[in-house]
N, C-alpha and C positions, 0 to 999 in steps of 0.2 A: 579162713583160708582164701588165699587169692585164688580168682577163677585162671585160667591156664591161659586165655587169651588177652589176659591186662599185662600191661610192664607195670612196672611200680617206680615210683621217684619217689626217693627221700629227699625234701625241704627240710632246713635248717634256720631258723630264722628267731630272733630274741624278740622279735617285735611282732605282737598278738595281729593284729592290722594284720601285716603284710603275709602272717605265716598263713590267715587266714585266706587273705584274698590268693595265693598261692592253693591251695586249695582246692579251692571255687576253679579257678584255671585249669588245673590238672585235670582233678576230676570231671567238667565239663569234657574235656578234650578223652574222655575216655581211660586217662590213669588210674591206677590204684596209689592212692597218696598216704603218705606216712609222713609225721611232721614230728619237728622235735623244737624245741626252746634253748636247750643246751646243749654243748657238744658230746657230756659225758652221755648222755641220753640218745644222742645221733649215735653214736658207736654201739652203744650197747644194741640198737635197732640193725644198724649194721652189720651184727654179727649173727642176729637171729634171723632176720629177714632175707629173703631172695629179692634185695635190689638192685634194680636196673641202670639205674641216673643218680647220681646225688646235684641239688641244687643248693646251694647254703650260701650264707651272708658270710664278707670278710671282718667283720667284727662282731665276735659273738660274747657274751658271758663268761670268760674265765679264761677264754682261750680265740685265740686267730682262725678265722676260716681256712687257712692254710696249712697250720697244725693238725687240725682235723683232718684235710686233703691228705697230709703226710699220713699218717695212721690208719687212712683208707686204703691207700695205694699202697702202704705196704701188705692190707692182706690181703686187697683183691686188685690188682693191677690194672685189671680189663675194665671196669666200672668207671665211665665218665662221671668226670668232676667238674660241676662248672660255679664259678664262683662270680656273685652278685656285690657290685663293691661303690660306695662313694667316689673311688678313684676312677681316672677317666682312664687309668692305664694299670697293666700288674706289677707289683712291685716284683722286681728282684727274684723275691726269698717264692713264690709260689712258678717258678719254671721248670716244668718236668711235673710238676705235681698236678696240676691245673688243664682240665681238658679244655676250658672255653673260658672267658674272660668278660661278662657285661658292667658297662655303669649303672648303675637305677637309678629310674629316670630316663634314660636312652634307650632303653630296650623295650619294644613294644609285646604284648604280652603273648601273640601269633609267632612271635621270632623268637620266644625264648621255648615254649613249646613244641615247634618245628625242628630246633637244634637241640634240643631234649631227643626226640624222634631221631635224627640225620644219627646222633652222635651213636645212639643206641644201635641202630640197624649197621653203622662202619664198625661200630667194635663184633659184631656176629656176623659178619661177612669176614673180617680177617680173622677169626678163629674158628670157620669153614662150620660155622654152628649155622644152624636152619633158625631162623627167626619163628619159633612157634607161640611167642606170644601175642 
C-alpha cells in the first residue's frame, strides 16, 4: 500500500534501460513508482492503482503512446499525461490528449520531475482538492 504522503507516477517505457533509469529518478525524488513495458499492462495498473502522473514513451509495443493517453483520459480526465518522444514536436493525432510534450535527450532529468510535480499540484488546485499527498 502507498503511504498517504507519496504521489505515485506510472512510467511506461519498452526499453529496460530507460524504464529503469526512470525509476532511480522518481523514486530518488520521493515518488512512489510503478512501471510497465506494455501498454496493456500500463492500463490495467491504471485502473487498479491510485495514480497521479502518467509518464510513457510515444512508441511502445503494440501500440502508440497516444493511444494509451486516449484510454487514460477517457477514464480519468484529471491525471497528467506527459509523453517522452524521439520527435522534437507532437504530432497532430496526441492534442487534447497529451499534458506535456518532451524530446529525450532534451529534457534534463530535474525538468521532467519538476513538471511531473508543477503538473500534479495545477490539476489539485483546480479541482479545489487539498494536495494531501
Amino acid at each position: 500500500m502507498t503511504p498517504p504522503d507519496r504521489l505515485t507516477v506510472l512510467c511506461v517505457e519498452d526499453e529496460d534501460s530507460q524504464l529503469s533509469l526512470r525509476k532511480l529518478l522518481f523514486e530518488a525524488a520521493g515518488f512512489d513508482f510503478c512501471g510497465s513495458r506494455t501498454g496493456a499492462e500500463a492500463l490495467d495498473l491504471f485502473r487498479k492503482r491510485d495514480i497521479d502522473a502518467v509518464v510513457l514513451d510515444y512508441w511502445l509495443s503494440g501500440m502508440k503512446g497516444v493511444e494509451l493517453a486516449e484510454e487514460m483520459k477517457r477514464e480519468r480526465p484529471h491525471v497528467p499525461v506527459i509523453i517522452l518522444s524521439g520527435f522534437a514536436s507532437l504530432p497532430g493525432e496526441g492534442a487534447g490528449l497529451v499534458t506535456t510534450w518532451f524530446q529525450k535527450g532534451k529534457v534534463e532529468p530535474e525538468e521532467l520531475v519538476g513538471e511531473v510535480r508543477r503538473l500534479i499540484e495545477s490539476e489539485s488546485a483546480k479541482s479545489g482538492k487539498l494536495l494531501e499527498k
